[in-house]
C-alpha positions in Angstrom: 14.4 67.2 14.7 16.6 64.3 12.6 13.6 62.6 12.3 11.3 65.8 10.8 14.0 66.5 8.4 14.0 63.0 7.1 10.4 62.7 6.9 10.0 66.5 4.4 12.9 64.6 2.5 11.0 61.6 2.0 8.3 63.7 1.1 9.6 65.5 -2.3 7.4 65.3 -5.2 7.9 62.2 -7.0 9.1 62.4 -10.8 12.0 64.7 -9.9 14.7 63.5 -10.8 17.5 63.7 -7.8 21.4 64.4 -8.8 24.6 64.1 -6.5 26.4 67.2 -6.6 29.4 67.9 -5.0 31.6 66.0 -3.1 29.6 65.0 0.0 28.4 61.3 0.1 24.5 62.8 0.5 22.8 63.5 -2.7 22.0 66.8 -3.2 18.9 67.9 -5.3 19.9 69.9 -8.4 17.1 71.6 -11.2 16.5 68.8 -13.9 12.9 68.3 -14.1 10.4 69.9 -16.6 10.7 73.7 -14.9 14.0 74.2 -15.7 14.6 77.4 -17.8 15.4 76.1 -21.2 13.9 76.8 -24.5 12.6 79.6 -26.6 9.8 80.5 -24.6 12.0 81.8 -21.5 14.8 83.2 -23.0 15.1 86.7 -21.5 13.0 86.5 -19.5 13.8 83.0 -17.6 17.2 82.1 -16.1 18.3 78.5 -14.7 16.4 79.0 -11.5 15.4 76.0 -8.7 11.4 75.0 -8.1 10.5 75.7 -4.6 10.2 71.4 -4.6 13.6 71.9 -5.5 14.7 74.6 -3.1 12.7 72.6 -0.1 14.9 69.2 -1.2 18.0 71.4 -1.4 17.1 72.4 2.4 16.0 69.1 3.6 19.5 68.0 2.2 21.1 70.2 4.2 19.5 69.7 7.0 20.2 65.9 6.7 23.9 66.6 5.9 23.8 68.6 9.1 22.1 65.7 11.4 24.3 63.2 9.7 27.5 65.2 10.0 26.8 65.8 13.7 25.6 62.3 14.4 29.4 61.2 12.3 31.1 63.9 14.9 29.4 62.8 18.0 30.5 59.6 17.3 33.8 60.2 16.5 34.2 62.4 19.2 32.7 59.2 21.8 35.1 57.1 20.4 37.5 59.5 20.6 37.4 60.0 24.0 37.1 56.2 24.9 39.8 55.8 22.6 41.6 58.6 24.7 40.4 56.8 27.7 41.6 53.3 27.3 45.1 54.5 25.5 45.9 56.7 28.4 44.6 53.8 30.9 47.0 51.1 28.5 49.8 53.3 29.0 49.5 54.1 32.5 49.2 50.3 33.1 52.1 49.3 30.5 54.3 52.4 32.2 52.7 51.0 35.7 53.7 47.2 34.6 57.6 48.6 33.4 57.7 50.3 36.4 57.8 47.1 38.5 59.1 44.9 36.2 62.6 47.6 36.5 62.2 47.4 40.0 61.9 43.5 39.7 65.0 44.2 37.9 66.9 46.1 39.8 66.3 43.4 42.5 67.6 40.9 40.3 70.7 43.0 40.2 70.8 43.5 44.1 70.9 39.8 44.3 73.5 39.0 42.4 75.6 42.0 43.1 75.1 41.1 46.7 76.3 37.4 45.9 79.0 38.7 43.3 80.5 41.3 46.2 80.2 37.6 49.2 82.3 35.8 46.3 84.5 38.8 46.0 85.3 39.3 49.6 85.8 35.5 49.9 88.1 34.7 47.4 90.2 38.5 48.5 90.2 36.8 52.1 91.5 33.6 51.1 93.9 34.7 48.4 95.2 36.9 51.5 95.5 33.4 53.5 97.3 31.9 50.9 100.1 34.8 50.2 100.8 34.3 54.1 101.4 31.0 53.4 103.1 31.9 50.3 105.1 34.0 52.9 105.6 31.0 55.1 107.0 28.8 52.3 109.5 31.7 51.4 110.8 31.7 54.9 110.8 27.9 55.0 112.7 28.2 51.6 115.4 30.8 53.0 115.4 29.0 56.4 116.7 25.3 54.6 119.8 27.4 53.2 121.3 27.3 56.9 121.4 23.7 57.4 122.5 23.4 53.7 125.7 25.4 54.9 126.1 24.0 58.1 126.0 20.0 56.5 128.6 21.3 54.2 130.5 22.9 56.7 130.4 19.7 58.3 131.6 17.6 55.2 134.5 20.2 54.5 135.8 20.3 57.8 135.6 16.3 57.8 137.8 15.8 54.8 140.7 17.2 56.9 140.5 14.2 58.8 144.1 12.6 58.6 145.1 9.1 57.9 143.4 6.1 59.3 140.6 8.3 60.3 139.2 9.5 57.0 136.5 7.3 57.5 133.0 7.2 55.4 131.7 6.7 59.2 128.5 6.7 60.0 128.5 10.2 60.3 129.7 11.2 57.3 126.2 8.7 55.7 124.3 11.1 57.7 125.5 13.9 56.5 125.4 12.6 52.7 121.5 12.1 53.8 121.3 15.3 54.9 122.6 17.0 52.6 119.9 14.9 49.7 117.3 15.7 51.8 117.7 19.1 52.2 117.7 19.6 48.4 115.1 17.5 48.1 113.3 19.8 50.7 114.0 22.8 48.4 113.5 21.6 45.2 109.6 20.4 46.9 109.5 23.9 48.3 110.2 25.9 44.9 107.3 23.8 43.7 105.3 24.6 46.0 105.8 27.9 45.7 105.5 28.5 41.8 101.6 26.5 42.4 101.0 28.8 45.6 102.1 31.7 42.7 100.1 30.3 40.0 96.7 30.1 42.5 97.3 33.6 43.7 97.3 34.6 39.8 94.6 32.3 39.3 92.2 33.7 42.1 93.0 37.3 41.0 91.6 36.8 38.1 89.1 35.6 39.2 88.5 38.1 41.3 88.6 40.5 38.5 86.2 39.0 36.6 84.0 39.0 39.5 84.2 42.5 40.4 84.2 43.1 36.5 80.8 41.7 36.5 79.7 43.8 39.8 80.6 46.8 38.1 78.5 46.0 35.4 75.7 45.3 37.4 76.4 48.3 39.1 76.0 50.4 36.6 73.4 48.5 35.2 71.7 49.2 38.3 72.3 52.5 38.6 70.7 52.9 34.9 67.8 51.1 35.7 67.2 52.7 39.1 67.9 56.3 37.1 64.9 55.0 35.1 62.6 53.4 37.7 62.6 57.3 39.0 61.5 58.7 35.5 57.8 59.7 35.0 56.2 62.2 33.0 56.4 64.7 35.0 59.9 64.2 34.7 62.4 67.4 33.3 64.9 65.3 31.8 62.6 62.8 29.2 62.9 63.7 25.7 62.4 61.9 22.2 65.3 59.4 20.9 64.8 58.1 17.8 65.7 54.2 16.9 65.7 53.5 20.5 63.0 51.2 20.3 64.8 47.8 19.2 66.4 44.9 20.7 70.5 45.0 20.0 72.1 42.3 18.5 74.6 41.3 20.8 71.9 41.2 23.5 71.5 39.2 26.2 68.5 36.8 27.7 67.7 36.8 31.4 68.7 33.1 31.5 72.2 34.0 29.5 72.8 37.1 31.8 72.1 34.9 34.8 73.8 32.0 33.4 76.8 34.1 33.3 76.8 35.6 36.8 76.3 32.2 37.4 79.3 30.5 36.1 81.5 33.3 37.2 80.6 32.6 40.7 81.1 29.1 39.8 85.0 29.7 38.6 85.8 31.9 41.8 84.4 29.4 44.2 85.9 26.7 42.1 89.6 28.7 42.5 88.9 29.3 46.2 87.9 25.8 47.0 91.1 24.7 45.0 93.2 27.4 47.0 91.6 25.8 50.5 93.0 23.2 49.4 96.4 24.1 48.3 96.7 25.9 51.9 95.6 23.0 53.5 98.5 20.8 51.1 101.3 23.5 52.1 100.4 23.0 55.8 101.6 19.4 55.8 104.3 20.2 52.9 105.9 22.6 56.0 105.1 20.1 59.0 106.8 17.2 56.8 109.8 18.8 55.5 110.2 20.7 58.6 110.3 17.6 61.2 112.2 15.2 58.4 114.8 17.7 58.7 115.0 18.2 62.3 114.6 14.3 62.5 117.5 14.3 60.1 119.7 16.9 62.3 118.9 14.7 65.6 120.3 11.8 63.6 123.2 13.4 62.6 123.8 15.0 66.4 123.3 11.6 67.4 125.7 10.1 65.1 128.3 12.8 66.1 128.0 12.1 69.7 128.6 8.2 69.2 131.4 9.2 67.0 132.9 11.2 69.4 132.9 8.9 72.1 134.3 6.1 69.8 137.3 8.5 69.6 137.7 9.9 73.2 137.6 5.5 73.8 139.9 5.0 71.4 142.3 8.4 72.1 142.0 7.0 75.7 143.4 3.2 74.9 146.1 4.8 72.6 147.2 7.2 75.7 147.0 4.1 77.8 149.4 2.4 75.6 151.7 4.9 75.0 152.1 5.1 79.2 152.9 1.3 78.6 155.3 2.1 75.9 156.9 4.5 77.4 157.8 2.4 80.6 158.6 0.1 78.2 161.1 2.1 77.1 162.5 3.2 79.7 162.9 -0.5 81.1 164.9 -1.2 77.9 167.2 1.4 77.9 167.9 0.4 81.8 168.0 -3.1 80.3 170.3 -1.7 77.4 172.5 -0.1 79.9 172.6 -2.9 81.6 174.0 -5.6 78.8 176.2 -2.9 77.7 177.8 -3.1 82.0 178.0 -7.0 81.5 179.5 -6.4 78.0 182.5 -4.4 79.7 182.5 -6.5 82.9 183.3 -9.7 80.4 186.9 -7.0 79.5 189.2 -7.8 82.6 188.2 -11.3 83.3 189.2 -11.6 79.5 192.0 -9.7 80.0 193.4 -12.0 82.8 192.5 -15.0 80.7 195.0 -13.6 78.1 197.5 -12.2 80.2 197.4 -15.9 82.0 197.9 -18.0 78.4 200.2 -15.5 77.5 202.6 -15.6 80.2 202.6 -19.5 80.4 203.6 -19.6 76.9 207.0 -18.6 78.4 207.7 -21.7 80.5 210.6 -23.7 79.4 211.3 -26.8 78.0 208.9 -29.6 78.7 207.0 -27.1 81.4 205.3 -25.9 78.8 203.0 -28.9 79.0 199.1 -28.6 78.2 197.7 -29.5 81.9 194.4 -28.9 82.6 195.3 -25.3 83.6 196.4 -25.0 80.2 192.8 -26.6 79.1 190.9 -24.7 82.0 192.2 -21.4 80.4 191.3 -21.7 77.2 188.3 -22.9 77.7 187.3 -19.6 80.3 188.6 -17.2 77.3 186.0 -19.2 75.2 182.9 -19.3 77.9 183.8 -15.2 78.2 184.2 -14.8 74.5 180.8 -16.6 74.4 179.0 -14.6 76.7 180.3 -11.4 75.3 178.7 -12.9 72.0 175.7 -13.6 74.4 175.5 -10.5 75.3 176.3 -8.8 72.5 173.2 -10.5 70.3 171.0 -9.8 73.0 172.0 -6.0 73.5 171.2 -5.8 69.6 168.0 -7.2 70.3 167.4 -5.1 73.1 168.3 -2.3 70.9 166.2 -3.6 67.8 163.2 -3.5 71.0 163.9 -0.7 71.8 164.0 1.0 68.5 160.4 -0.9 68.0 159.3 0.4 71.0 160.5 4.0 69.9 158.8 3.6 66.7 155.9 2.3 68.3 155.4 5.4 70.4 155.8 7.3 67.7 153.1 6.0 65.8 151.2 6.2 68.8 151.6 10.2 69.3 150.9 10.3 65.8 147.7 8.5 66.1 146.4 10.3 69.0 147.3 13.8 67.5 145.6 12.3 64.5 142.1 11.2 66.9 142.8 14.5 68.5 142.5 16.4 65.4 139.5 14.4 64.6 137.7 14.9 67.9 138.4 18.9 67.2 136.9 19.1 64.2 134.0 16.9 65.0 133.2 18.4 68.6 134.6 21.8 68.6 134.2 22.7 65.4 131.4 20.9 63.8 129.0 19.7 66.6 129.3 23.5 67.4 128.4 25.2 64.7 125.2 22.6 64.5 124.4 24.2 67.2 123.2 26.7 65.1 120.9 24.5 63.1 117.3 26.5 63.0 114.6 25.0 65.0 111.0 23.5 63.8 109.0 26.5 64.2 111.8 28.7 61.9 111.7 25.7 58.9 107.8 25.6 59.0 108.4 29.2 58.1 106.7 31.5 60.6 109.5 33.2 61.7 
């Protein structure tokens, strides 16, 4: 039929001029040629009418607009529908390909959310292991304030010592040692603790961050799994306009990554370092606790040699004032003794003199210096002698005696003195050290 209609239009009589009327790209025959009603000859009786060339032209152009508009449809409709065909196929694919990729997403985000939440209950596990030992260096800490009181107990009760024995013994260096050590104990423990208290801060951050960064990616998850179950079947899709760009403060998958990345970095960075710091205030606790115990054993040690110097020495001193007080008594016998002689020496004098004086009565040239006369004078000078004799020796006896008094004196003194020493040493202080905790209370786990 296309062909036929092209063929009568080919076929118009030649010397007819052919017009485009209208706006359709065919031309469209129109009367111009010699027929047309014009002139004199035709008016009123003529008006502007086609030639049948004319009128089959005008049909053969419309049957050729037809075939051509049809032909233009067709093909528009074809390519239409392959058009249709390959669009709906492209976005079946691309929704296809989105599809996966958010489920290759949404796996990305299971992975690290899984390694986020390991990290998490890692560093919550050992931050719990290091506030016990936090724990333990607090009990270690109130545990040193015991010995503390008992060395200065010690030193207090020492510096009533009386006389001679307010010694800087070897006791009292051990004490002094003690006493610096024990500070030095606390002053490392307080230490310890503000870093155990600055890790705990520093891993709970940490943590945060991490579990900052899983809630994130949980909810990024649950946005991207919300829209993994979208299709277009789907009750709740709609239109949203200027959702179709990239943000500005976006991230790349290597940034995103990176970032999960270094925050698992930082916690295992602050775990590895809190490891570490538990493993430091392990020894910190074995060290300080078994220098101080070493210390207290030194000290015991140094009481108990101490001691026994004094019960030796108390001992001796008793000893000697047994001697001292035979001693006396053996003087004042002796004493009593001189003092017999003494008056013995009274009647021999008193003859002596009672002799001289009655031959001073003899007459005349009886009274004659014969050797009775010499004898006589010479015994009142022996006696007066010996009571001189005796005399010097009874003060010296005396000036003993008072030595020996003086003596035991000091003695009873100096044994109430080691007696008041070996009270306070033994009794009181080797007693209350007694109390002194043991290892397992200073390495703080009780």
């Amino acid at each position: 039929m296309p062909e036929e209609v092209l063929l009568k239009a080919e076929e118009a009589p030649r010397g007819v001029p052919v017009q485009s009327l209208g706006t359709k790209e065919h031309s469209i025959p129109i009367n111009t040629g010699a027929y047309t009603a014009v002139g004199n000859p035709t008016s009123g009786y003529r008006t502007a009418k086609y030639t049948p060339e004319e009128w089959h032209q005008n049909n053969y152009s419309k049957y050729y607009q037809s075939f051509t508009d049809r032909d233009h449809a067709e093909r528009v409709q074809h390519e239409s529908k392959k058009l249709a065909n390959e669009t709906d196929a492209q976005t079946n694919r691309t929704q296809s390909d989105v599809t996966k990729k958010l489920g290759e997403r949404i796996h990305d985000i299971n992975f690290w959310k899984f390694e986020l939440n390991r990290e998490i209950e890692d560093v919550l596990a050992e931050t719990e292991l290091l506030f016990q030992q936090k724990v333990r260096l607090d009990k270690a800490l109130d545990a040193t304030e015991i010995p503390m009181m008992i060395a200065a107990d010690n030193l207090e009760c020492r510096s009533r010592r009386q006389g001679p024995d307010l010694v800087k013994d070897n006791v009292e260096i051990q004490l002094l040692k003690e006493v610096d050590l024990i500070k030095s104990v606390q002053d490392l423990l307080k230490r310890t603790i503000e870093q155990t208290e600055n890790q705990i801060r520093m891993n709970r951050d940490a943590k945060q961050n991490l579990e900052l960064d899983w809630s994130d990616k949980l909810h990024a998850y649950n946005i991207d799994d919300q829209c993994g179950r979208l299709n277009n079947q789907s009750t709740d899709i709609q239109y949203h306009h200027n959702s179709a760009k990239f943000e500005d403060n976006s991230s790349t998958p290597e940034t995103w990554a990176q970032y999960t990345h270094d925050n698992i970095v930082r916690a295992e960075r602050e775990r590895m370092a809190s490891i570490n710091l538990r493993s430091l205030i392990d020894n910190v606790l074995h060290d300080t606790s078994d220098d101080m115990r070493e210390q207290c054993n030194c000290v015991n040690e140094a009481y108990a040699k101490r001691a026994e110097e004094m019960n030796d020495a108390k001992t001796k001193l008793e000893n000697h004032l047994q001697k001292v007080l035979i001693e006396i008594g053996n003087q004042e016998k002796n004493i009593a003794m001189l003092k017999a002689a003494i008056n013995d020496k009274e009647p021999p004098m008193q003859v002596s003199h009672k002799r001289l004086h009655h031959r001073t009565y003899r007459p005349g040239v009886e009274l004659c210096r014969d050797p009775v006369q010499y004898r006589l004078v010479s015994e009142v000078g022996e006696i007066t002698q010996s009571i001189e004799s005796l005399k010097q020796r009874l003060a010296e006896a005396e000036r003993s005696l008072q030595d020996l008094m003086d003596t035991r004196m000091a003695l009873e003194k100096e044994i109430a003195v080691k007696s008041n020493s070996l009270f306070i040493d033994k009794e009181k202080s080797m007693t209350v050290r007694t109390r002194y905790p043991t290892v397992i209370k200073l390495a703080g786990y009780q």
